[in-house]
mmCIF file of the N, C-alpha and C atoms, coordinates in Angstrom:
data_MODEL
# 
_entry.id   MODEL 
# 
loop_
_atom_site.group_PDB 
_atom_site.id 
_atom_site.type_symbol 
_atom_site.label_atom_id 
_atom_site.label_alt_id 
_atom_site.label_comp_id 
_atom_site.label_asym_id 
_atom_site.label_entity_id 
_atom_site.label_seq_id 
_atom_site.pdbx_PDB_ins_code 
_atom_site.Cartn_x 
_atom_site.Cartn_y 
_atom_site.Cartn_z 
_atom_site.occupancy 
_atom_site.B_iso_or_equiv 
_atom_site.pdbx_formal_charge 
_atom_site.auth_seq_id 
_atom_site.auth_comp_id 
_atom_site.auth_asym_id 
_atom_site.auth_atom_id 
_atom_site.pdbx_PDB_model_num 
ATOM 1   N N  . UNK A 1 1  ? -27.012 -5.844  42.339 1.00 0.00 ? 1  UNK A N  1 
ATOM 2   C CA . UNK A 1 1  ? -26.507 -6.953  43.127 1.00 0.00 ? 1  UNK A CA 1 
ATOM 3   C C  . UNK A 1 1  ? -25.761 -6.418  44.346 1.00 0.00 ? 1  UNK A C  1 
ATOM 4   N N  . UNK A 1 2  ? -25.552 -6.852  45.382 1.00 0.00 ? 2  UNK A N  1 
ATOM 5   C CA . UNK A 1 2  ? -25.347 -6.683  46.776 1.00 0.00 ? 2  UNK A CA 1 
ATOM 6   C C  . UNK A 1 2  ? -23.547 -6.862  46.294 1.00 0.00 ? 2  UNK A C  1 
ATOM 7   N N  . UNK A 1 3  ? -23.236 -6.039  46.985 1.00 0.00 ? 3  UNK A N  1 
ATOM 8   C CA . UNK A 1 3  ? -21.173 -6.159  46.849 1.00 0.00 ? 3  UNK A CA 1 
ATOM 9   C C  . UNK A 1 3  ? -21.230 -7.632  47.249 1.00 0.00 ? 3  UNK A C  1 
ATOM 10  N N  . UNK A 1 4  ? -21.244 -8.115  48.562 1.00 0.00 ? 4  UNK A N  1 
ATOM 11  C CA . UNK A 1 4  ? -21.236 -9.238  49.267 1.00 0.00 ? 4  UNK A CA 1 
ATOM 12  C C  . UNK A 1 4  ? -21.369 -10.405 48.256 1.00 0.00 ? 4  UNK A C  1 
ATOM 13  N N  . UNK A 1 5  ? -22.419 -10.161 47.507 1.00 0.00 ? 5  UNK A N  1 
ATOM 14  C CA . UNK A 1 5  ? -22.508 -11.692 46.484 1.00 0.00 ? 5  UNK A CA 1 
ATOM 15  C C  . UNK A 1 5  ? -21.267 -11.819 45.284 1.00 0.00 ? 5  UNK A C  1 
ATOM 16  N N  . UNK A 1 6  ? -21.541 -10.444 45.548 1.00 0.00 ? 6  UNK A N  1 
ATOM 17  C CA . UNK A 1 6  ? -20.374 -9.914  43.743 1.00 0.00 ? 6  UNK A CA 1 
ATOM 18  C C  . UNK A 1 6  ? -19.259 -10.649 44.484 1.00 0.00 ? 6  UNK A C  1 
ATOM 19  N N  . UNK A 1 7  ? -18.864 -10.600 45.246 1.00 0.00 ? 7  UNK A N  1 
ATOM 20  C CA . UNK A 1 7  ? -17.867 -11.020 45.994 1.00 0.00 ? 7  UNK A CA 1 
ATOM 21  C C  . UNK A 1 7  ? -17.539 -12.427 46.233 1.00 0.00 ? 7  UNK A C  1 
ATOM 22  N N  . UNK A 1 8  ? -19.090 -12.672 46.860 1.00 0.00 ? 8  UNK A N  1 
ATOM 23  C CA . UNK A 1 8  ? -18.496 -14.193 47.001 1.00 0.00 ? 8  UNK A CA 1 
ATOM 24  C C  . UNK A 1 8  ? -19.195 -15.096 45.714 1.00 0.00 ? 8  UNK A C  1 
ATOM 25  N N  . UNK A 1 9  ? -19.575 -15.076 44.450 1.00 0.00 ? 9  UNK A N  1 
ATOM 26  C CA . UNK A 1 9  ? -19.315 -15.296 43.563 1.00 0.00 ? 9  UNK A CA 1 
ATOM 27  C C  . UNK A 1 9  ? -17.825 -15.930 43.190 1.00 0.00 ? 9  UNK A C  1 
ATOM 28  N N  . UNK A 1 10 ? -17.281 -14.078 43.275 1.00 0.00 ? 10 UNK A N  1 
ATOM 29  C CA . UNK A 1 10 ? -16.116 -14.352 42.362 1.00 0.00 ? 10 UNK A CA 1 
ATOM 30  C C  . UNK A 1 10 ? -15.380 -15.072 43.238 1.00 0.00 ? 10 UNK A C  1 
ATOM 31  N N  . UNK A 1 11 ? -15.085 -15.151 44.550 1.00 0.00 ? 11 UNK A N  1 
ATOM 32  C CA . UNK A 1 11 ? -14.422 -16.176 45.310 1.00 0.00 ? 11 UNK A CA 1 
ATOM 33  C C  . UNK A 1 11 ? -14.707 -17.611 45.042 1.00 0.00 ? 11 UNK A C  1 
ATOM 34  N N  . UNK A 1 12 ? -16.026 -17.908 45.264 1.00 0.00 ? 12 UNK A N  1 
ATOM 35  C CA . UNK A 1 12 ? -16.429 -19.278 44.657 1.00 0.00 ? 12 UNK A CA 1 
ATOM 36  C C  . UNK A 1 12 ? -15.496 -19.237 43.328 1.00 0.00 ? 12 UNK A C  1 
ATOM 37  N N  . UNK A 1 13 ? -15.561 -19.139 42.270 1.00 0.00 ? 13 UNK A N  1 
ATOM 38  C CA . UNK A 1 13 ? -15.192 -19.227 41.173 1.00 0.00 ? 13 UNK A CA 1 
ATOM 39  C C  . UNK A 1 13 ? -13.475 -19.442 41.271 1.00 0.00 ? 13 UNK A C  1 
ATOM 40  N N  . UNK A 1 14 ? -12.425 -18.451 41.984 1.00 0.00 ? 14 UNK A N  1 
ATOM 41  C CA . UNK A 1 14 ? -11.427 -18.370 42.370 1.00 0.00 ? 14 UNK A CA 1 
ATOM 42  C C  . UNK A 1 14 ? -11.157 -19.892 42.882 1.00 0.00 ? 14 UNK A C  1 
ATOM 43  N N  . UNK A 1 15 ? -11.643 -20.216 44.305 1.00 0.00 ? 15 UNK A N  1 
ATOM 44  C CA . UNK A 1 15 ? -11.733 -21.496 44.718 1.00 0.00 ? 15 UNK A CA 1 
ATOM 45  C C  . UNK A 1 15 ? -12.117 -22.329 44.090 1.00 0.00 ? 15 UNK A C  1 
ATOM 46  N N  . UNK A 1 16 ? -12.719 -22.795 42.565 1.00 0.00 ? 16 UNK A N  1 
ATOM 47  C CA . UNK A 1 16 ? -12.598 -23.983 41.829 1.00 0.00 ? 16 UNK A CA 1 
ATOM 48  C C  . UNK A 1 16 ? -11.795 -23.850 40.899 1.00 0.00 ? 16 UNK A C  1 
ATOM 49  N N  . UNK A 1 17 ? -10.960 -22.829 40.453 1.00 0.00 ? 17 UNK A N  1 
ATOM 50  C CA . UNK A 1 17 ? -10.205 -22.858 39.812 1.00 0.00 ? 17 UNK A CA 1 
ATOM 51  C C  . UNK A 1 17 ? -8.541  -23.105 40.337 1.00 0.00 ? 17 UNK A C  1 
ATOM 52  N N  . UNK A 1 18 ? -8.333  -22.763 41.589 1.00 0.00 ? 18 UNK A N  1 
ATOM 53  C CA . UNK A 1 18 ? -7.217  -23.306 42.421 1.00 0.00 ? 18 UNK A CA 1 
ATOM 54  C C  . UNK A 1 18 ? -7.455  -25.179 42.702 1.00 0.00 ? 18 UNK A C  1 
ATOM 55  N N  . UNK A 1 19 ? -9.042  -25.067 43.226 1.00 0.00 ? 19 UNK A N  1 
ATOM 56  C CA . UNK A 1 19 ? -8.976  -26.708 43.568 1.00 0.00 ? 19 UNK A CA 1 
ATOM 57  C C  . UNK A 1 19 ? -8.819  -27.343 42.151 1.00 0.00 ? 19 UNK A C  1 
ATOM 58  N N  . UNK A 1 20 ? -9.084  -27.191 41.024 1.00 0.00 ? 20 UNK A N  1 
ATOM 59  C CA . UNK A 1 20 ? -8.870  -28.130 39.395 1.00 0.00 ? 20 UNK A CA 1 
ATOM 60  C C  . UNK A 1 20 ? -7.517  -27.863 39.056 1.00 0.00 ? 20 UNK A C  1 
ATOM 61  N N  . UNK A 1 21 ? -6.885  -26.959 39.891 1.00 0.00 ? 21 UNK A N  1 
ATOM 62  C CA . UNK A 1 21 ? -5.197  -26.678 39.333 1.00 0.00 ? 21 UNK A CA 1 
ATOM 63  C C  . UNK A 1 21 ? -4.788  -27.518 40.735 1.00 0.00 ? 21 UNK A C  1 
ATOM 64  N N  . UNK A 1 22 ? -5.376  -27.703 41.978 1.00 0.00 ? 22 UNK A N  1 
ATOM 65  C CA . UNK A 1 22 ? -4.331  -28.997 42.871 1.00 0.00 ? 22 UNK A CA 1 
ATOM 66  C C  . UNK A 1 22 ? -5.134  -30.031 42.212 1.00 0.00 ? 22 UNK A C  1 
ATOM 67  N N  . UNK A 1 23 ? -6.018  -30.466 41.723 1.00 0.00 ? 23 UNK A N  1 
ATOM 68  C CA . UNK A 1 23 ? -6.282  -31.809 41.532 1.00 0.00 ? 23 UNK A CA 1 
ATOM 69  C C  . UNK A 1 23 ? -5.970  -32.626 40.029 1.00 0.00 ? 23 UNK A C  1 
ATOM 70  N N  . UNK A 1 24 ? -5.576  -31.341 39.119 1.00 0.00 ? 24 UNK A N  1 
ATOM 71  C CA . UNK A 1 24 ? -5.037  -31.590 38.017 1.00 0.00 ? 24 UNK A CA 1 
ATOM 72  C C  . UNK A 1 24 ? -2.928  -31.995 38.591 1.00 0.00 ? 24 UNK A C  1 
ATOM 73  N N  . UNK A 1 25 ? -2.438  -30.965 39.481 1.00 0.00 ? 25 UNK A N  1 
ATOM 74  C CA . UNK A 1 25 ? -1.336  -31.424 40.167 1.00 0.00 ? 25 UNK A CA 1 
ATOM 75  C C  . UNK A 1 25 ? -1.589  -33.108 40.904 1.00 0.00 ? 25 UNK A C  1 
ATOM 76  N N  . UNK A 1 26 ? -2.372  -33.288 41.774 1.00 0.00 ? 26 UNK A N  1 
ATOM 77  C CA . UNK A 1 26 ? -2.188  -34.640 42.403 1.00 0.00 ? 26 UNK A CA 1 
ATOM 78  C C  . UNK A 1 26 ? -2.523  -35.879 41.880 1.00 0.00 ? 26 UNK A C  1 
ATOM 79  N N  . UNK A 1 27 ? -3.075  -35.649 40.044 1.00 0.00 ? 27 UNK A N  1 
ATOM 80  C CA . UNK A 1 27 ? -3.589  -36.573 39.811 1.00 0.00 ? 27 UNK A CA 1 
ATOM 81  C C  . UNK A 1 27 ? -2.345  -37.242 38.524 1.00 0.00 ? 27 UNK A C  1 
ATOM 82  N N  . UNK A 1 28 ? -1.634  -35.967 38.154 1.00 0.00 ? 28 UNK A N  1 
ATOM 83  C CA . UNK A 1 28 ? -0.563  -36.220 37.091 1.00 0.00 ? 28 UNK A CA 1 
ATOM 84  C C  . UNK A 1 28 ? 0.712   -36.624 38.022 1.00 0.00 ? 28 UNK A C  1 
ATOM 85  N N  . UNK A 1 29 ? 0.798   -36.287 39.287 1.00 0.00 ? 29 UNK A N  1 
ATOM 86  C CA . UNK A 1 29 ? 1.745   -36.244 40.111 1.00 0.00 ? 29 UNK A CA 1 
ATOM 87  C C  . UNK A 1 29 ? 1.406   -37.949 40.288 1.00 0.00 ? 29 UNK A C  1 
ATOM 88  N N  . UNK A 1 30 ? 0.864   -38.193 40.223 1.00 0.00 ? 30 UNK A N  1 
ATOM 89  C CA . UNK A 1 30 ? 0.415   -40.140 40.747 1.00 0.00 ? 30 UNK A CA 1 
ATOM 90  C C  . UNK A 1 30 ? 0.533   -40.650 39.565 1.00 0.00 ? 30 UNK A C  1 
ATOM 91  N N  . UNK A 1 31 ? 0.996   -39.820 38.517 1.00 0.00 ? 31 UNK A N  1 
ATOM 92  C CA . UNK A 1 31 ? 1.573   -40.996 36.863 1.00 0.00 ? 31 UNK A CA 1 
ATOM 93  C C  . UNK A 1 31 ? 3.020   -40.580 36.906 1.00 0.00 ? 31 UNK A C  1 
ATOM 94  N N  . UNK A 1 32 ? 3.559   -39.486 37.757 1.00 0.00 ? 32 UNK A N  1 
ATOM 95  C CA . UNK A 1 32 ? 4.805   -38.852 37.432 1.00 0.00 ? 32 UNK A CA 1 
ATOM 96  C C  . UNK A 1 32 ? 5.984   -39.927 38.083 1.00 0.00 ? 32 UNK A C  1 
ATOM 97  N N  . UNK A 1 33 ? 5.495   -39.789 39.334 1.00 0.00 ? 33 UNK A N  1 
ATOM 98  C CA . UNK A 1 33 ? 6.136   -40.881 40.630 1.00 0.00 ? 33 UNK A CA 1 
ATOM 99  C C  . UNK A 1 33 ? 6.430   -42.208 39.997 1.00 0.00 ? 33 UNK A C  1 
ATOM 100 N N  . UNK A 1 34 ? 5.735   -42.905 39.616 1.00 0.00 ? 34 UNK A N  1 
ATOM 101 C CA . UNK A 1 34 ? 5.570   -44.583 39.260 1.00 0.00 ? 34 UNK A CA 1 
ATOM 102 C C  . UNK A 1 34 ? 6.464   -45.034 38.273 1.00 0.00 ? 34 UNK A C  1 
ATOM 103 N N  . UNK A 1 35 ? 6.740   -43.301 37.092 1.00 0.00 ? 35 UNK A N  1 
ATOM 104 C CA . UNK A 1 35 ? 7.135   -43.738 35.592 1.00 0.00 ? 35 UNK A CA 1 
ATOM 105 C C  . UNK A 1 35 ? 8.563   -43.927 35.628 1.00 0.00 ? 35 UNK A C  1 
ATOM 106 N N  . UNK A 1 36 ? 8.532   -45.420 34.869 1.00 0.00 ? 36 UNK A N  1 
ATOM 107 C CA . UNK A 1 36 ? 9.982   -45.930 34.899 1.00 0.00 ? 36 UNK A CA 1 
ATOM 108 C C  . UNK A 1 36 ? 10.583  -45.488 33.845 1.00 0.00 ? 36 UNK A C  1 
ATOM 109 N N  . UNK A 1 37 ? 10.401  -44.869 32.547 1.00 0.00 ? 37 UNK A N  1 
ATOM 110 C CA . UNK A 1 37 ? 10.812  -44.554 31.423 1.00 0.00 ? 37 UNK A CA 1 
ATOM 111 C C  . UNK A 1 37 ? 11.373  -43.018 30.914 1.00 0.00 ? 37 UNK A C  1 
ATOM 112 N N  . UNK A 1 38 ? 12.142  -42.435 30.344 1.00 0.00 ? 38 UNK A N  1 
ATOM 113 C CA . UNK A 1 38 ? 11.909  -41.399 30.078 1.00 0.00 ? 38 UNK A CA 1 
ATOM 114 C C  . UNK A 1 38 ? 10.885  -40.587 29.429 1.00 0.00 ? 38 UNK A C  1 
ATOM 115 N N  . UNK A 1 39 ? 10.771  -41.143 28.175 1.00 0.00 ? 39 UNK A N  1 
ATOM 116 C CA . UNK A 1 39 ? 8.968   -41.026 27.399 1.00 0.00 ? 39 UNK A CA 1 
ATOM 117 C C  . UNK A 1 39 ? 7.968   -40.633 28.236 1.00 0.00 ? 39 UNK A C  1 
ATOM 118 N N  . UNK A 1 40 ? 7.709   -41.541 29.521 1.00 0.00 ? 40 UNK A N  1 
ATOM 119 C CA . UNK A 1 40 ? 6.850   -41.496 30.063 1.00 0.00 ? 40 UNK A CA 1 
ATOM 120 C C  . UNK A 1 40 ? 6.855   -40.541 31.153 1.00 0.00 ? 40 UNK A C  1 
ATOM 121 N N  . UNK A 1 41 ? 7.782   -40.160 31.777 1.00 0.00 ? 41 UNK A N  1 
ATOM 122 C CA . UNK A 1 41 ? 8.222   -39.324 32.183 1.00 0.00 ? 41 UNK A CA 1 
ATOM 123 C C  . UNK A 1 41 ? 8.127   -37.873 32.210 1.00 0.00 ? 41 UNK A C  1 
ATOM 124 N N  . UNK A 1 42 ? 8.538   -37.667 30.614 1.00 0.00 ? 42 UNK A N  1 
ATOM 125 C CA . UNK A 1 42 ? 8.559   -36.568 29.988 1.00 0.00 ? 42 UNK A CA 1 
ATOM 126 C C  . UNK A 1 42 ? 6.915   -36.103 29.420 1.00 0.00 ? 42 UNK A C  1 
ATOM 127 N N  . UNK A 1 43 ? 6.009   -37.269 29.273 1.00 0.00 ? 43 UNK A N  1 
ATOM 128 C CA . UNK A 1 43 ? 5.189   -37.327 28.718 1.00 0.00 ? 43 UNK A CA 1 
ATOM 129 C C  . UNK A 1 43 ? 4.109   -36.163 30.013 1.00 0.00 ? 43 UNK A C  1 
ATOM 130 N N  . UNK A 1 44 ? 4.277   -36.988 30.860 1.00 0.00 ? 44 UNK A N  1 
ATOM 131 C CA . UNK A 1 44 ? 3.258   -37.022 31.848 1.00 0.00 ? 44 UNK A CA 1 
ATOM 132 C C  . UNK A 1 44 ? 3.567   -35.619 32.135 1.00 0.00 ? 44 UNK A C  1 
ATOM 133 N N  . UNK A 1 45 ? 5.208   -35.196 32.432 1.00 0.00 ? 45 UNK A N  1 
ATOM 134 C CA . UNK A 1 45 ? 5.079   -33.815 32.854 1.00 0.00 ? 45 UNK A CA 1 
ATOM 135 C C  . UNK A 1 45 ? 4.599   -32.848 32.086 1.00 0.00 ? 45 UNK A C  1 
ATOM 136 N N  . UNK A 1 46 ? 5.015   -32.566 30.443 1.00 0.00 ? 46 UNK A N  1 
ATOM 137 C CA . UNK A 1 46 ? 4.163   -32.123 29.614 1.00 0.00 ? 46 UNK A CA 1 
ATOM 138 C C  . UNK A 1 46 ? 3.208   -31.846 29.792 1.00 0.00 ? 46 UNK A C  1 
ATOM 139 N N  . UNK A 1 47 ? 2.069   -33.203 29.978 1.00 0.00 ? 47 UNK A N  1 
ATOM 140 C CA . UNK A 1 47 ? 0.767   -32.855 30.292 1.00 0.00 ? 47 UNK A CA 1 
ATOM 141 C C  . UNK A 1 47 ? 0.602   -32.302 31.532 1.00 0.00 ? 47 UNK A C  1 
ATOM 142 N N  . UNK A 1 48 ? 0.915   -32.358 32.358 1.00 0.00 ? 48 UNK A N  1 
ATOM 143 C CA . UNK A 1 48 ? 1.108   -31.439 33.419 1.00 0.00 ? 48 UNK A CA 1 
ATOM 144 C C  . UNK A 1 48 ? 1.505   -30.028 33.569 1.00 0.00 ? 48 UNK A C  1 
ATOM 145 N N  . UNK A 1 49 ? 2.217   -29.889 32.906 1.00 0.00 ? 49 UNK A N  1 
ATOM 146 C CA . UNK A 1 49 ? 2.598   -28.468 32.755 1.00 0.00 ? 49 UNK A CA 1 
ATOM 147 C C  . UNK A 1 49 ? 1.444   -27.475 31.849 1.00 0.00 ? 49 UNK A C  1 
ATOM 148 N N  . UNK A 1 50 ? 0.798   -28.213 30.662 1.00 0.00 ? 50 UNK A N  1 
ATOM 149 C CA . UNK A 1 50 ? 0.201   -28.144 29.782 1.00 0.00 ? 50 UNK A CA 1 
ATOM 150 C C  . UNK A 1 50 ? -1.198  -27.888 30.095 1.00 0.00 ? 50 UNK A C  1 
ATOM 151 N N  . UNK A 1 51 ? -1.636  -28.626 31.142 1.00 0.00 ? 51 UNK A N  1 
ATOM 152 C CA . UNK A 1 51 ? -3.065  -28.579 32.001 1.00 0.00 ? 51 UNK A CA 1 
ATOM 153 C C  . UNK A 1 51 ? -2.645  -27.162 32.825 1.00 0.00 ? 51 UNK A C  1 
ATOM 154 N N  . UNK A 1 52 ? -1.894  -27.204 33.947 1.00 0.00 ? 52 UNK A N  1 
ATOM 155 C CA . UNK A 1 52 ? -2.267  -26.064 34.012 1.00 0.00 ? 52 UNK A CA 1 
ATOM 156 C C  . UNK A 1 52 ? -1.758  -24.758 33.775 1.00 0.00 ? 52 UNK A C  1 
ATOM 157 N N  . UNK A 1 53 ? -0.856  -24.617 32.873 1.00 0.00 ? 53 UNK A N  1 
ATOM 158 C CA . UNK A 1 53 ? -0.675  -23.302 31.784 1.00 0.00 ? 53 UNK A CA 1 
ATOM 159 C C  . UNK A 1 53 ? -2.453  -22.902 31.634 1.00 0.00 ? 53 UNK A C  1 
ATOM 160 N N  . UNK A 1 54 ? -2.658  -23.901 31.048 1.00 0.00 ? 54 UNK A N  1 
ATOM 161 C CA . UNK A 1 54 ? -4.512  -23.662 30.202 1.00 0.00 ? 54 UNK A CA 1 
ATOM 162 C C  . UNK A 1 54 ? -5.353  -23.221 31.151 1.00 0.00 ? 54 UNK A C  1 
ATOM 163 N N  . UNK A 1 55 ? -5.243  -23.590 32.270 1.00 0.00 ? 55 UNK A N  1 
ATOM 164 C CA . UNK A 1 55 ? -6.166  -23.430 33.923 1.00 0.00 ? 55 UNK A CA 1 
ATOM 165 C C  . UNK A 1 55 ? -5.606  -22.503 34.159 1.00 0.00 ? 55 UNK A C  1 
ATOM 166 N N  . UNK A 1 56 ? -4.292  -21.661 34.494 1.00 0.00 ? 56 UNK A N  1 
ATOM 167 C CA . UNK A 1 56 ? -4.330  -20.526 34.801 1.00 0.00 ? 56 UNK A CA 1 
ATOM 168 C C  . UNK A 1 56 ? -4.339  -19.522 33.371 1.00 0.00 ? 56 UNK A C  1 
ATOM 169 N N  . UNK A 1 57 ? -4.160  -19.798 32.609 1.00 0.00 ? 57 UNK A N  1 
ATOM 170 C CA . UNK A 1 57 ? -4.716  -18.378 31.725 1.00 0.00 ? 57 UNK A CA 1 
ATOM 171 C C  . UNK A 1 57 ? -5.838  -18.737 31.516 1.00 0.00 ? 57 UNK A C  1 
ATOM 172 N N  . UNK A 1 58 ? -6.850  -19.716 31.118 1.00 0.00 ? 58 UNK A N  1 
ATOM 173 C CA . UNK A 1 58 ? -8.041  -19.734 31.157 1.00 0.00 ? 58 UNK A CA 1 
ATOM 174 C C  . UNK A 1 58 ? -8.888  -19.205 32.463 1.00 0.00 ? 58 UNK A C  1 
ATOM 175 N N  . UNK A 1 59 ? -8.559  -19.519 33.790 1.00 0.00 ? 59 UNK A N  1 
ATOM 176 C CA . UNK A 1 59 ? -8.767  -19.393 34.572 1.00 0.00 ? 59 UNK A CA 1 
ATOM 177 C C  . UNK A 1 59 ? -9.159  -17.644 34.941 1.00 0.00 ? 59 UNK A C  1 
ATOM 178 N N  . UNK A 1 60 ? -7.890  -17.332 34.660 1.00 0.00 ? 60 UNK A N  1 
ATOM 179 C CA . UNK A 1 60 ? -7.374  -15.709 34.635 1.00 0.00 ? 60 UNK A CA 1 
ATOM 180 C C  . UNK A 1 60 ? -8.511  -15.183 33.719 1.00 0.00 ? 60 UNK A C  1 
ATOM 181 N N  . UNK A 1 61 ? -8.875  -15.678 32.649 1.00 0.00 ? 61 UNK A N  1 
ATOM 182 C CA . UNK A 1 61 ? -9.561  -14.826 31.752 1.00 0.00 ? 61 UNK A CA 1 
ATOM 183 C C  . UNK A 1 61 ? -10.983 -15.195 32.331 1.00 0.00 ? 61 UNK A C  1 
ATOM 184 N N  . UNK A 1 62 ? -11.061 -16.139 32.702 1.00 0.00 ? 62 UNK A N  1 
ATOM 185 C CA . UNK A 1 62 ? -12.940 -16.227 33.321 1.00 0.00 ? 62 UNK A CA 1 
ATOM 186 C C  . UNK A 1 62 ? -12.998 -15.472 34.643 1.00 0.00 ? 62 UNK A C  1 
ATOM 187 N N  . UNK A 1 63 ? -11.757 -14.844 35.633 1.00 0.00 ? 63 UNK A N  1 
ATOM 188 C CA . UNK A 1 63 ? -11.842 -14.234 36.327 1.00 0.00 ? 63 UNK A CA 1 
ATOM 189 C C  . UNK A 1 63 ? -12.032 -12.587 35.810 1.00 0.00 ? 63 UNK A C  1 
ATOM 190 N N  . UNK A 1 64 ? -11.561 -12.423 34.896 1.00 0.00 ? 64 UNK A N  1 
ATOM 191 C CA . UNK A 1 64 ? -11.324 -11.035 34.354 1.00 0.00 ? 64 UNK A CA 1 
ATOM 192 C C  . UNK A 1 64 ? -12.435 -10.504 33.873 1.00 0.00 ? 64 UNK A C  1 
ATOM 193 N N  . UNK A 1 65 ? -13.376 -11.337 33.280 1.00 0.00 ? 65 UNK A N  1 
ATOM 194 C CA . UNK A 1 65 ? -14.618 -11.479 32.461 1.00 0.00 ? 65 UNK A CA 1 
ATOM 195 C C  . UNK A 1 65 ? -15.732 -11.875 33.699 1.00 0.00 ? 65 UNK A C  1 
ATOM 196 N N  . UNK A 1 66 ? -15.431 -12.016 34.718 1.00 0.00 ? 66 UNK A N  1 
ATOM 197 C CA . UNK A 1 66 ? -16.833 -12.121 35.784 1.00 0.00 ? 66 UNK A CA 1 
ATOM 198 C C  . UNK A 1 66 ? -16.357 -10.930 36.519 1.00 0.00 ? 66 UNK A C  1 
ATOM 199 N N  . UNK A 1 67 ? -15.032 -10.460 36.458 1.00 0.00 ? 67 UNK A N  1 
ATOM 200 C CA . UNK A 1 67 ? -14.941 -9.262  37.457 1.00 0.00 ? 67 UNK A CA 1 
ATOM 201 C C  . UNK A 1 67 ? -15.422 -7.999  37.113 1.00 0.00 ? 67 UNK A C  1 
ATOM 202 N N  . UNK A 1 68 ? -15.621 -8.253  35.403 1.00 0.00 ? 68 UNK A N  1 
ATOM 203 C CA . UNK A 1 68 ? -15.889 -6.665  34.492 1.00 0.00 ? 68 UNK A CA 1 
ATOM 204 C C  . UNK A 1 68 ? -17.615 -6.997  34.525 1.00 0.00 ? 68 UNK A C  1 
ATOM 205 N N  . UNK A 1 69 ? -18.386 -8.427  34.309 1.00 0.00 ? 69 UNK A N  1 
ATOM 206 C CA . UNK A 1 69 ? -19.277 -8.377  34.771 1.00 0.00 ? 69 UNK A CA 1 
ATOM 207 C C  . UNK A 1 69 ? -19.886 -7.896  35.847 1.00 0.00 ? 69 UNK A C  1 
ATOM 208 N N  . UNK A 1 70 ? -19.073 -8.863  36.965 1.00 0.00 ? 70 UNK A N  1 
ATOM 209 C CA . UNK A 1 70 ? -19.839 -7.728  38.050 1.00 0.00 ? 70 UNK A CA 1 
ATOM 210 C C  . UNK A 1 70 ? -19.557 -6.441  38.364 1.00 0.00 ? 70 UNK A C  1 
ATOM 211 N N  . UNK A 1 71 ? -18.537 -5.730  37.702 1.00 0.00 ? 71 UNK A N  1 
ATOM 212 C CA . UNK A 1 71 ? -18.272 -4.445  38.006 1.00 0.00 ? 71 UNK A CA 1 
ATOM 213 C C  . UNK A 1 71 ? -19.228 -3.435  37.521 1.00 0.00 ? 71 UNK A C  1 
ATOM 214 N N  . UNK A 1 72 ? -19.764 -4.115  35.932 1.00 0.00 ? 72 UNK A N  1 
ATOM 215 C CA . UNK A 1 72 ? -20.298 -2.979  34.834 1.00 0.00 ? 72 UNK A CA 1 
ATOM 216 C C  . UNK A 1 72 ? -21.674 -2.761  35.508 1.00 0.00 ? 72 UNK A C  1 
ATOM 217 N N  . UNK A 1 73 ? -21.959 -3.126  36.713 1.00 0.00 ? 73 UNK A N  1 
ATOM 218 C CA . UNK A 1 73 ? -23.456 -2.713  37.724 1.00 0.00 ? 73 UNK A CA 1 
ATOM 219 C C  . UNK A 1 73 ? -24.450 -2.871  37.392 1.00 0.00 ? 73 UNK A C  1 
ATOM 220 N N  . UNK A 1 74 ? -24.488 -4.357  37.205 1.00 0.00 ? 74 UNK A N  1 
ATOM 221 C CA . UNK A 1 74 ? -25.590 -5.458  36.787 1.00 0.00 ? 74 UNK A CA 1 
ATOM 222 C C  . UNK A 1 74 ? -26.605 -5.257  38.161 1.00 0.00 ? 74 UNK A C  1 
ATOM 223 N N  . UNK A 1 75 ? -27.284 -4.954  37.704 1.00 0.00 ? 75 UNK A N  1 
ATOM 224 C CA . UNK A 1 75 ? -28.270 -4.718  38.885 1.00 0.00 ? 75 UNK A CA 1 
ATOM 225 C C  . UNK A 1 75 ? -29.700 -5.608  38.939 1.00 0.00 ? 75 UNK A C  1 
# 
């Protein structure tokens, strides 16, 4: 495989994993704002925090695992 693809692969990949960590942010952030309750409040950030904990170590590990892919000189 050409460096160049190995490359922009793993960039592609990089870039949907930042855009699902802002859109997982702007979409919990629009239940966070509104909530009149503590419960709800507390709830929403949880899940927020919770989404992307999982997106960046998940994230991290599908980067780690396409980087040793393309490293091990898949040809």
């Amino acid at each position: 495989m050409l460096p160049l693809f190995k490359s922009l692969v793993f960039f592609i990949v990089l870039a949907v994993v930042v855009l699902l960590g802002y859109w997982s942010y702007k979409k919990s952030n629009e239940k966070i704002i509104p909530s009149e309750t503590l419960t709800a409040l507390l709830c929403y950030s949880l899940i927020l925090i919770t989404a992307n904990m999982l997106l960046f170590f998940e994230g991290s590990l599908l980067l780690l695992s396409l980087y040793r892919l393309l490293s091990s000189g898949l040809k």
